[in-house]
Every structure is written in C-alpha cells, then in structure tokens.
C-alpha positions as CSV (number, residue, x, y, z in Angstrom):
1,X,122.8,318.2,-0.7
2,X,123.3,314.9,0.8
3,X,120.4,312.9,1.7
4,X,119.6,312.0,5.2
5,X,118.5,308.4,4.0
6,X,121.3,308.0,1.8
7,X,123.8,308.9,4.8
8,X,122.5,306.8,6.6
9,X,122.4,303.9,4.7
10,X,126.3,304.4,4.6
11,X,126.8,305.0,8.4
12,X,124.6,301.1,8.7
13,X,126.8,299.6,5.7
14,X,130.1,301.1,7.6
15,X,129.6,298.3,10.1
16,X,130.9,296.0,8.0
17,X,134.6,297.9,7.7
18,X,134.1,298.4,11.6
19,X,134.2,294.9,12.2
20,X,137.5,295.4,9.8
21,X,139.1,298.2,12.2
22,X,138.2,296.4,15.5
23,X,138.8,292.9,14.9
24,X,142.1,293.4,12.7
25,X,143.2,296.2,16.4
26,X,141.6,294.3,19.5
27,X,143.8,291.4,18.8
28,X,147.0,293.3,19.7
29,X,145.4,294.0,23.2
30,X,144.2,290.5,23.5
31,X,147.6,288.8,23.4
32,X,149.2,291.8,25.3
33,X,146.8,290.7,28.4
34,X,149.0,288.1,30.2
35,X,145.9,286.0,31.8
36,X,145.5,285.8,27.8
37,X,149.1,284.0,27.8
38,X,148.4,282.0,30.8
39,X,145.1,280.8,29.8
40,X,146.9,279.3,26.2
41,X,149.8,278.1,28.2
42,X,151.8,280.4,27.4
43,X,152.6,280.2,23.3
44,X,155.9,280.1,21.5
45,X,156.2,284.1,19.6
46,X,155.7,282.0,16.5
47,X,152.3,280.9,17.9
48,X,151.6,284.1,18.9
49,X,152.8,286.2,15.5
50,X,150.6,283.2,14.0
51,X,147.6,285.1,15.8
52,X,148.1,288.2,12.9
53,X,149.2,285.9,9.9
54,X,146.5,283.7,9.9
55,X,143.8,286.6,9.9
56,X,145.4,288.1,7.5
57,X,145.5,285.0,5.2
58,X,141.9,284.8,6.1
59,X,141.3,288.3,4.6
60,X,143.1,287.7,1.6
61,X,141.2,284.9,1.2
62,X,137.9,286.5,1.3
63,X,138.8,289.6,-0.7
64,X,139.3,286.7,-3.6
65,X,136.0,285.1,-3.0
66,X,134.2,288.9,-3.4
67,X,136.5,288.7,-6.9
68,X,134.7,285.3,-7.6
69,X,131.4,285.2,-6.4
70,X,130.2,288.9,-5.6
71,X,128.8,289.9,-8.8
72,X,127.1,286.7,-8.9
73,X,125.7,287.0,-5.5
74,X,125.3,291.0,-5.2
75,X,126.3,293.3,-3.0
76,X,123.4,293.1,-0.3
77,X,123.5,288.7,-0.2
78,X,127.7,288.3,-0.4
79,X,127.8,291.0,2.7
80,X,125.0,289.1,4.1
81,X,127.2,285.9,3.6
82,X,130.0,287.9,5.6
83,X,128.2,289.1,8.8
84,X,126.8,284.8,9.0
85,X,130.8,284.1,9.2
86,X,132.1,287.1,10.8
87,X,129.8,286.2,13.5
88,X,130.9,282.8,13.9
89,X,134.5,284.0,13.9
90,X,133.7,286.3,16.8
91,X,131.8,283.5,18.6
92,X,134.8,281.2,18.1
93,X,137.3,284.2,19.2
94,X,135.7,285.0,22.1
95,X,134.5,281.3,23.7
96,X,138.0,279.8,23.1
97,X,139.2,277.2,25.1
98,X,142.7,276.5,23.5
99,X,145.3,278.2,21.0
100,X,143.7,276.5,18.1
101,X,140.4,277.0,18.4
102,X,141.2,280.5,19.2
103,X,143.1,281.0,15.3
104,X,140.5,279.0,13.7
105,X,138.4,282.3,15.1
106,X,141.0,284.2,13.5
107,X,141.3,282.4,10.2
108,X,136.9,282.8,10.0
109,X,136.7,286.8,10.9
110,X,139.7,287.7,9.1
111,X,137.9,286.0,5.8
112,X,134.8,288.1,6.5
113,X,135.9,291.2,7.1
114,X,138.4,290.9,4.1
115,X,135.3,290.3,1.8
116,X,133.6,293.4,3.3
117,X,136.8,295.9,3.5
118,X,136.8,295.1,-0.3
119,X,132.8,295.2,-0.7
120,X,131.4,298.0,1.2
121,X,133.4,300.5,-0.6
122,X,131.9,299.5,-4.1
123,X,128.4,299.4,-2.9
124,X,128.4,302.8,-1.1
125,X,130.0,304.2,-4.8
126,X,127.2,302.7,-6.6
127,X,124.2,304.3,-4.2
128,X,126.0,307.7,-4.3
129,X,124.8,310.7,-6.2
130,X,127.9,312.5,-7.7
131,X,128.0,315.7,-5.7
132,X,128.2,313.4,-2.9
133,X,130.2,310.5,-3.5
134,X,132.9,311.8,-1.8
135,X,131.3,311.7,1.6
136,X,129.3,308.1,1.4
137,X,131.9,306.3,-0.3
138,X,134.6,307.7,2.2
139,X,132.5,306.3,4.8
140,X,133.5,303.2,4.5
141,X,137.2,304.3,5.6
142,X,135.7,306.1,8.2
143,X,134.3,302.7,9.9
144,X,138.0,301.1,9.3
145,X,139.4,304.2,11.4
146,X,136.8,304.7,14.3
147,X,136.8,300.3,14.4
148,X,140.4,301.2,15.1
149,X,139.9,303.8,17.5
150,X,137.1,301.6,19.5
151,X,139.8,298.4,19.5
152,X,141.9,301.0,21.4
153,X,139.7,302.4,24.2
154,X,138.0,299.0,24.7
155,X,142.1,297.6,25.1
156,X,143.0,300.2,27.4
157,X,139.2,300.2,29.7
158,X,140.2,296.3,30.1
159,X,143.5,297.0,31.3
160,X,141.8,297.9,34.3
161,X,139.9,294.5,34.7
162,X,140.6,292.0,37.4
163,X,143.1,289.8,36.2
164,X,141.2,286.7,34.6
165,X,139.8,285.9,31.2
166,X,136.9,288.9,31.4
167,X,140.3,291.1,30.1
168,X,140.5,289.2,27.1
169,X,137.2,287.8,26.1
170,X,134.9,290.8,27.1
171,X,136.5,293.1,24.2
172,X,136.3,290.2,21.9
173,X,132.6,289.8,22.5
174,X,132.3,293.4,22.2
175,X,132.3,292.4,18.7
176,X,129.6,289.2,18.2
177,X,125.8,291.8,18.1
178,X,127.3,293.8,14.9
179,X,127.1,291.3,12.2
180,X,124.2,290.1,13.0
181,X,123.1,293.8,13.7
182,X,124.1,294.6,9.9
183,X,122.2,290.8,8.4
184,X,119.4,292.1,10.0
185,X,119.4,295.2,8.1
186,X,120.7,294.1,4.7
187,X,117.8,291.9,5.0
188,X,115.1,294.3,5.5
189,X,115.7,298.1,4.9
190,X,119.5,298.5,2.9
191,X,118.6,298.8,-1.1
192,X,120.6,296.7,-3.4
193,X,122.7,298.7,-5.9
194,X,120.7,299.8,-8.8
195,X,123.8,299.5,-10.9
196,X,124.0,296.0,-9.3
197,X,120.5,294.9,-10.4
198,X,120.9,296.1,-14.0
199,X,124.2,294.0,-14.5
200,X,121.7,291.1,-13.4
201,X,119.0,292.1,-15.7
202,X,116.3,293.5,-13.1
203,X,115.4,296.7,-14.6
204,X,112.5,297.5,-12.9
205,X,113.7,296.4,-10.0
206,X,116.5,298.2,-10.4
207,X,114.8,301.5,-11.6
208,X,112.5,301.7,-8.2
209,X,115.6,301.3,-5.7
210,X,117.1,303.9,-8.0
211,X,114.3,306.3,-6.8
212,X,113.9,305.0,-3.6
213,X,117.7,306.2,-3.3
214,X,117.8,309.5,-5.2
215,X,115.3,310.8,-3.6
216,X,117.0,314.6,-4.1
217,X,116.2,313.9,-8.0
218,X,112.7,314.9,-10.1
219,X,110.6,312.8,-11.7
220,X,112.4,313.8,-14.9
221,X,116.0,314.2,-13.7
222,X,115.7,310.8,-12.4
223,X,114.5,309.1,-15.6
224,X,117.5,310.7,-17.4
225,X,120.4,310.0,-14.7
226,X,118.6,306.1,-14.5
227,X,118.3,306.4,-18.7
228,X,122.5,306.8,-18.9
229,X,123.0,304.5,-16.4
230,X,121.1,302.1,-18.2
231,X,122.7,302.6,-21.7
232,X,126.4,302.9,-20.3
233,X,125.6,299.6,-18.5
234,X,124.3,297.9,-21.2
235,X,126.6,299.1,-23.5
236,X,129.4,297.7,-21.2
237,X,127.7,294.5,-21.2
238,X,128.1,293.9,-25.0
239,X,131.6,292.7,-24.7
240,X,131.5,291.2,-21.4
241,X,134.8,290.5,-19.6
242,X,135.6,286.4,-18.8
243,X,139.2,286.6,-17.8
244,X,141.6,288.6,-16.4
245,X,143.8,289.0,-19.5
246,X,141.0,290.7,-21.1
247,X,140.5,293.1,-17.9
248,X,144.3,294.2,-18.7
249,X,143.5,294.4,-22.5
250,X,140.7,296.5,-22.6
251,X,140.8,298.4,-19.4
252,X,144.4,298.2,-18.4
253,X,144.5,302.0,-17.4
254,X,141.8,301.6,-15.2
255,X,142.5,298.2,-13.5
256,X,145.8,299.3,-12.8
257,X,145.1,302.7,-11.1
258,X,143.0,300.8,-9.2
259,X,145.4,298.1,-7.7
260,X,148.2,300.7,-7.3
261,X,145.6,302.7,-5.4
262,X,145.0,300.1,-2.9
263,X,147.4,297.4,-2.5
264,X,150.3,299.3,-1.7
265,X,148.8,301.2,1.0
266,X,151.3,300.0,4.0
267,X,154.0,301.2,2.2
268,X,152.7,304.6,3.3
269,X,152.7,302.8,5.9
270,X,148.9,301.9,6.1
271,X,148.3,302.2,10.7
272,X,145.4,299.9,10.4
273,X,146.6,298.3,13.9
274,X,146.5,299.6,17.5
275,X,150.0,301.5,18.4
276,X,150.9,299.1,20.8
277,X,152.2,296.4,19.0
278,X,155.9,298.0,18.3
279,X,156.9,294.6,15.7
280,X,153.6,295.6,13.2
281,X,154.8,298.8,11.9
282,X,157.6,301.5,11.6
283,X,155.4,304.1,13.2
284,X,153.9,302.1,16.1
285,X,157.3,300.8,16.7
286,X,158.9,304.1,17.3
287,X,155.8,305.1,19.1
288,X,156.1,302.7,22.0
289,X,159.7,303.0,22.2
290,X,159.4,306.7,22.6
291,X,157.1,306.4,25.2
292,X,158.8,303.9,27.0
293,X,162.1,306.1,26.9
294,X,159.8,309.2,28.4
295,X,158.9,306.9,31.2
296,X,155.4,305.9,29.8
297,X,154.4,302.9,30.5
298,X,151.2,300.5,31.6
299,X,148.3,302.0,31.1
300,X,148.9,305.3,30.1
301,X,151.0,304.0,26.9
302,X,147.3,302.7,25.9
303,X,145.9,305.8,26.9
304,X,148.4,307.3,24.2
305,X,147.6,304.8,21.8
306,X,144.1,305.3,22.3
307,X,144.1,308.8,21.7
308,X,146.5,308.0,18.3
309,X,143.3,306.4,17.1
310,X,141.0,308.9,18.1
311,X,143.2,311.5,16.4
312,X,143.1,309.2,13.2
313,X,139.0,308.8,13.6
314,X,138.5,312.4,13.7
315,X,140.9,313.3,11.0
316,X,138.9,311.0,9.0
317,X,136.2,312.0,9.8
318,X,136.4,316.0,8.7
319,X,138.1,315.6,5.8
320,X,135.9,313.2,4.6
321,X,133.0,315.4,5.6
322,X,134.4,318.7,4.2
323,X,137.6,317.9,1.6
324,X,137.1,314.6,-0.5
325,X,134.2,316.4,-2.4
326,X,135.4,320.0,-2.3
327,X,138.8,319.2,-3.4
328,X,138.2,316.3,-5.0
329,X,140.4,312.8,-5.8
330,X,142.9,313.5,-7.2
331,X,144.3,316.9,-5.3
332,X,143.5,314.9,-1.5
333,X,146.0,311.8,-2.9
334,X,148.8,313.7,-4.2
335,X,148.6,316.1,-1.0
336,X,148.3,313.1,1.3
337,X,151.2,311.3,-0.4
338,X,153.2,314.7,-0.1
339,X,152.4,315.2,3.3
340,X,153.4,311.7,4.6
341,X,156.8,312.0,2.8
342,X,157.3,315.1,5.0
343,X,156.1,313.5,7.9
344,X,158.5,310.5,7.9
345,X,161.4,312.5,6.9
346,X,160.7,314.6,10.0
347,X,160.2,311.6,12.4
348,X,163.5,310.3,11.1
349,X,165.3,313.0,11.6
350,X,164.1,313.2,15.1
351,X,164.5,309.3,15.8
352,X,168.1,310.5,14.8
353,X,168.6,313.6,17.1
354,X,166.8,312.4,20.1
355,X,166.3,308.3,20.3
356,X,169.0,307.5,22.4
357,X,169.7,311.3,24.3
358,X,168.2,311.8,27.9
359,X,166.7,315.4,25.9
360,X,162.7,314.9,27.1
361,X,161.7,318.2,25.0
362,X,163.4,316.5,22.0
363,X,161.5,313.0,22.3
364,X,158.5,314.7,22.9
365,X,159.2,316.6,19.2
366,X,159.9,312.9,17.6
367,X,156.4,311.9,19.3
368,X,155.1,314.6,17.8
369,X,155.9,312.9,14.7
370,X,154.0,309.6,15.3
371,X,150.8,312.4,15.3
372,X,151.1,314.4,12.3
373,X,151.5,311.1,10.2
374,X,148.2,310.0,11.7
375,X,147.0,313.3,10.3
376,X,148.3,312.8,6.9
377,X,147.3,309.5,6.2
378,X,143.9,309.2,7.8
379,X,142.9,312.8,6.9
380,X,143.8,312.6,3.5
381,X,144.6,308.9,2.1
382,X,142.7,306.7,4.0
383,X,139.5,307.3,3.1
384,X,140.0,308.4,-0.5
385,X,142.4,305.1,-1.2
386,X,139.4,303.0,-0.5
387,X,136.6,304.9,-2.8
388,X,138.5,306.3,-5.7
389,X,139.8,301.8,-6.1
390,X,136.6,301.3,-6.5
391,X,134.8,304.5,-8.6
392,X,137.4,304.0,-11.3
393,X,136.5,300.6,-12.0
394,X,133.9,299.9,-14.8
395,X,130.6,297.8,-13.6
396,X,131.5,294.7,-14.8
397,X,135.0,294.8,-12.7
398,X,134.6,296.4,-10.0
399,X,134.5,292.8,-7.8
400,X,136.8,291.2,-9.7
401,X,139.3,294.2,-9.7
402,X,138.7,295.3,-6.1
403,X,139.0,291.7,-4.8
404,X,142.1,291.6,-6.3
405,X,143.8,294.6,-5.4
406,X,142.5,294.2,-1.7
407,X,144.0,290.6,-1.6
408,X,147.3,292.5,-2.9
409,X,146.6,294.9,-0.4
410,X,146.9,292.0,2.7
411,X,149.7,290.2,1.1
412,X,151.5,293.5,1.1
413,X,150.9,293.9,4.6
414,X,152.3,290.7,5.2
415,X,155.3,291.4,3.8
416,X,156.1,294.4,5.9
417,X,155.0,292.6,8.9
418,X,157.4,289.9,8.2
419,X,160.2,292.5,7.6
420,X,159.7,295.1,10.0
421,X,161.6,293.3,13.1
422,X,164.2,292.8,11.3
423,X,164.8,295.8,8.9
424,X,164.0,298.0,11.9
425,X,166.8,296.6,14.1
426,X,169.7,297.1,11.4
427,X,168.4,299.9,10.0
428,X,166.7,302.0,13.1
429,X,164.9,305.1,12.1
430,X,166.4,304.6,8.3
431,X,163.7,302.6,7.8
432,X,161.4,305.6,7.7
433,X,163.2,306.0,4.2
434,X,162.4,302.7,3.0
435,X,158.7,304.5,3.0
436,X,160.1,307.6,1.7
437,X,160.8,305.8,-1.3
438,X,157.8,304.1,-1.8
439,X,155.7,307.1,-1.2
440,X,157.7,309.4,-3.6
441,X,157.3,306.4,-6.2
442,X,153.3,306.5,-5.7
443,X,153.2,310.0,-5.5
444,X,154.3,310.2,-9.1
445,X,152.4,307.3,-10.2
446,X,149.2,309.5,-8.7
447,X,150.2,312.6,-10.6
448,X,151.0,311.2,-14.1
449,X,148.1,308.7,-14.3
450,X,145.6,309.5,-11.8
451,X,142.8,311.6,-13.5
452,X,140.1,313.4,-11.2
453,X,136.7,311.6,-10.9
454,X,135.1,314.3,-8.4
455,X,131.7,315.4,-9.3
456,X,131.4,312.7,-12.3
457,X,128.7,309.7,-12.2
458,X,130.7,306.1,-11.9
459,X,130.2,305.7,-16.3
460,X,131.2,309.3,-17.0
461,X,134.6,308.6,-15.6
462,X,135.0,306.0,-18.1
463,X,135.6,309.4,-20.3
464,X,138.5,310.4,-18.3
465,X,140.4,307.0,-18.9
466,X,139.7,307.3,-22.6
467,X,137.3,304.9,-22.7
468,X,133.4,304.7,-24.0
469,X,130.1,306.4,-22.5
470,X,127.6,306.3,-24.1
471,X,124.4,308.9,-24.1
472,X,120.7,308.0,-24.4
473,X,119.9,308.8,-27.4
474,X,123.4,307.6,-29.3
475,X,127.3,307.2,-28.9
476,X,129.6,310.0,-27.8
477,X,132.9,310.8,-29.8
478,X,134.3,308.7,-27.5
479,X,132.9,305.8,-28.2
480,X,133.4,306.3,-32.2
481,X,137.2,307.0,-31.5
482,X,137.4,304.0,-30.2
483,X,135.6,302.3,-33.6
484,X,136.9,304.4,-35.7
485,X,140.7,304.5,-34.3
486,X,141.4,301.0,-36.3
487,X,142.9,302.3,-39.5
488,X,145.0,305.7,-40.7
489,X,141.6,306.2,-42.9
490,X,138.9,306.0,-39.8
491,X,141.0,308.3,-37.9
492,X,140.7,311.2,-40.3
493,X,137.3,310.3,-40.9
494,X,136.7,311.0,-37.1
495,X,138.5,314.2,-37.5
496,X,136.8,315.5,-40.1
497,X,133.4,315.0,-38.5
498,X,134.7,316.2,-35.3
499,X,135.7,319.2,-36.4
C-alpha cells in the first residue's frame, strides 16, 4: 500500500518536472501573441526559432552539470540549486524589456529545468518502496504532462486578454512562486535519499530518513530492507567508477538500456510542446493543419490543443496510477512502442486519404489520429521512459548516466526540430514513417534487452543485468560468478558448488 507521506513527497518533488512541462509549452503561446512580436520589434524567424534552441541548449547544459556535480551535491541541495536559477529565469522571462534579455531568460530556465527533468526521476526511485515504485517514480512524468497541459489552458485563457503585454507576461509569471515554492520545501520537510546519504558516508543519517520514509515497514523489516541496502551499496563502492570508459566496461548493459531508454524519446515522437506550434513536431504539425482545413481557427484551435494536453495529463495519470506497477516495465514499453507504431501508421494513412479532399468526416478520422497517439505515448511511455532510465542504473551512476542520456535526450530533440520543416514539406504525411522506423527499431531493442524490474528493490535489479547483489550475511552466486567466471577451472568450480 502506498504511503500517504511518501505520495506526497512525490506530488511536492513533481514541481520540479512541472516547471519542465510549462516552461518548455508556454513559450509557443508567448511568441504566438502578436503584442509579444510588437513589443520585440518584430524578430527575424531565426530570432524567433532562437527562442526554442537556446532553451534547449540550456537544458542540455544542465542535464550535464546533474552528470558532474549531483552526486557531489545530493539530490535535495543540486534541485535546490535549480529552483535559485529557475527562478531567476522566470524573473528574467517574464520582466523582459528586449529580445535578448528575454533568451538570456530562456538560456537560465531551460538549464534548470534540464537539471531537474534528469534529477527528480532518480530521487523519487531512490525514496520508493518496491511495490510502489511504479507510481512515485512515474510521477515525475506526470508533472512533465500536466506542466504541459497547464502551458495550454493558461495560452488559450490569455488569448482572451486585451491586447498588450498582460497576454504574454501574465502566463510567464504564472511560473516565478514554484521554485521558490519547491526551495522552500527541499529545505525543510523533503528527506534526502537514504541511498544518497550512504554513497556519502552518513549512515545514521541515512538509516533515520530511511524510516522516516518507509513508514509501512516493522522495526525488523526495516532493519533488513536498510541492512541490503547497505551491503549492496557498499559493496558497489569497492570498485568505484572515475570515468566513463569504466561505466561502459563494467556496466555497459545497464548504462546502455538506460540511454536508449531516454534519449531517443522524440523519435516516438516525444509531444513535450503545446500542439500549436505546427514546425516543432510531425503530430502537432498535422494537428493545426487539420484544424485549420476544418475551419478551426483562433481560439478554438487552442481550445483543441488544450484539451490534447489534458487528454495526455489524464492518460498519464491512470496508467500511472493503475498499470506501471500491475503490469510492470517491461510489458507497458513494448505495448506503448507497439501502440504508437499503429498509431502513426493510421494517421498516415489518413493524412493520405483525406489532407487535401473537402471529406469533413474523413479529416475528422485523421484528427482522430493526433488523439490516440497522445493515448499511446503518455499512457504508456511517458512516464515509464523516465523511471525505468533511472531504476536500472547502479548508485554510483545514476547522475552520471541519467545526465547523460537526458542531455542525449535534448540534443535529439534538436535535431528533429531542425528537420521537421523541411522533411515534412517534401515528404508530407511520409514522415510519419520516418517514426515508424525508429519506433520498430526501439521496440526490438526493448524486447531483446530490456529485462523487467517491477516489484524488485533498485540493487536487486542489478541481478537481472547479470551483475552482483550482495546479501547481508555474504555474497550471492552472482557475485561469485562473477569472481569465479575468470578461468575454464573457476567456472566448473562454481558449477560444482552450485549444483
């Protein structure tokens, strides 16, 4: 049974990926608002497209300095770090008084949230109890989805505002109270991650917020559940990693799963923007131009769009709630990748049929389209991309690795930014396949080399990737494969005592 404090300790952290859904969606709204335009004196489209790079490059930016510096720091002071400059981003963003100062706002918020998106997953999988892991870790997608949502109903309410800069700095200051809302509680009530603290040598510490947190445990089952930690951790520690080339040596299984899990989420294609913005995305491209062919236009095409991100929040949302533990990992990626396959060979089919034909009932089919993918992916990858990137990551990499792979993650994006005006005016609803393609290639990835981690503390797992745990009171056979696995002799000497 989850516990009410642990739940909401991961609705509080879920601020910080929030911020990550709002800021990275309110932008599109912003530079849609023409008083926006007029106020900056009206900006070339490079200007303007520099508005999403630039935050972007911010976020990749901060994902590597969680790589760097967030074990060093812990979880609780480098998110504390994040909500000091988030804030000032949002500041900057909102009291802006020319194009520069405005993407200097950018540059600071996207940095922030970039080292949160990649930090709040890992620190909800570290407070989770197993049976439950599922639900608080996928939180933190959950807060990237409803930020999204939010960015959308605050874009279309301000539609309706006098013309004048209240249109465009209002939602942007919607934004400045909830980093300072989450310092606030980092600093006082939030635990630091148990884990966390033993990696830093604070066992007692350590052991006490590890009670304080599984609260649902005994006396007894507690001391055993902290014992393994404790003995995996240390054991982990022993051979410490220092570079990269030794994460791919000794964990290259795990590291790996990890970055495919997460980086190459667009390809899916990740909808982490508002559906107004046709140039950001296949979908949202297809989604205006549908509308705008059925006569939709103005506000009710952000009406649409905001219902598009409630539709996403709320799929998150239950299958969060009721699947990712029930089904487990592995079983929610491989139907999510399957699902969005089918989706965008659907929607290109009826981009094909119906785009250019005055058939309303056959648009209205190929809108249809834009919906079920937001099904798909938010109900069943969004959430579980996030927290299974982090959970199969040993202690000692999960900043390193998940900084990383969520810096891969924004550079990807990048790329099919870049691309997506171009490849979707040759190539028109073809370029559904381009996604096809990359799906199908991660959908097999996921079923030869994903292994389930539901219902298994963070070092168990380690077992499922062939690698060491280690009990409390000794080694497991996994551990002396491992040792033993170094010559033809040891290897029949494990056999033999295994049998």
């Amino acid at each position: 049974m989850v516990q009410t404090y642990t739940l909401g300790i991961a609705l509080f952290a879920a601020i910080g990926t929030f911020l990550f859904g709002f800021d990275t969606g309110i932008a599109t709204t912003t530079i849609a608002h023409q008083s926006f335009l007029d106020y900056m004196q009206h900006p070339t489209k490079a200007i303007t497209g520099a508005v999403v790079a630039v935050y972007i490059a911010g976020e990749a930016g901060g994902a590597i300095l969680q790589s760097v510096i967030g074990d060093r720091l812990g979880r609780i002071r480098f998110m504390q770090l994040m909500c000091i400059i988030v804030t000032a981003g949002t500041v900057v963003q909102t009291a802006s008084v020319n194009m520069g100062m405005f993407l200097a706002g950018r540059v600071l918020a996207g940095f922030a949230v970039g080292g949160l998106v990649s930090t709040v997953p890992i620190y909800l999988s570290e407070i989770s109890a197993p049976q439950s892991r599922g639900l608080i870790g996928g939180i933190s997608g959950c807060g990237i989805s409803f930020g999204t949502m939010m960015s959308n109903w605050v874009g279309f309410a301000c539609s309706y505002a006098p013309y004048g800069a209240k249109q465009w700095r209002l939602p942007l200051g919607v934004q400045i109270p909830w980093g300072i809302i989450m310092f606030a509680g980092l600093a006082t009530f939030m635990p630091n991650s148990p884990r966390q603290l033993i990696r830093q040598g604070k066992i007692e510490l350590a052991r006490s917020e590890f009670v304080r947190i599984r609260r649902d445990l005994s006396s007894h089952e507690a001391h055993e559940e902290f014992a393994l930690m404790h003995a995996q951790i240390a054991y982990e520690m022993e051979r410490e990693i220092t570079s990269y080339r030794e994460v791919f040596r000794l964990f290259r299984h795990r590291a790996l799963v990890s970055i495919a899990e997460i980086s190459p989420a667009p390809s899916s294609p990740s909808l982490t923007l508002p559906a107004n913005h046709p140039p950001l995305n296949v979908i949202q491209y297809f989604q205006t131009l549908n509308y705008t062919s059925l006569g939709i236009t103005s506000h009710m095409l952000l009406a649409l769009a905001a219902l598009y991100g409630t539709i996403a929040f709320v799929s998150n949302a239950l299958t969060t709630a009721f699947l990712t533990d029930q089904w487990g990992r592995r079983k929610m990626l491989l139907t999510g990748l399957a699902s969005v396959i089918a989706v965008e060979i659907y929607a290109a089919v009826m981009q094909r049929a119906f785009q250019d034909t005055p058939n309303r009932v056959g648009k209205a089919f190929a809108i249809l389209g834009i919906y079920l993918f937001v099904v798909a992916y938010y109900g069943l990858l969004n959430s579980t991309t996030w927290l299974y990137g982090s959970e199969v990551l040993p202690l000692a990499l999960r900043s390193k690795v998940m900084g990383v792979a969520a810096a891969s993650h924004f550079v990807v994006n990048v790329a099919i930014t870049e691309a997506a005006p171009t490849a979707q005016a040759k190539l028109r609803e073809n370029y559904y396949y381009v996604f096809v393609g990359c799906s199908f290639f991660f959908l097999v990835v996921a079923y030869l080399y994903f292994p389930e981690t539901r219902l298994k503390s963070l070092e168990e797992i380690a077992a499922a990737f062939g690698d060491e745990v280690v009990l409390v009171d000794g080694r497991t056979v996994e551990v002396e494969r491992r040792e033993m696995a170094g010559s033809k002799d040891g290897e029949e000497e494990f056999i033999e005592r295994t049998r």
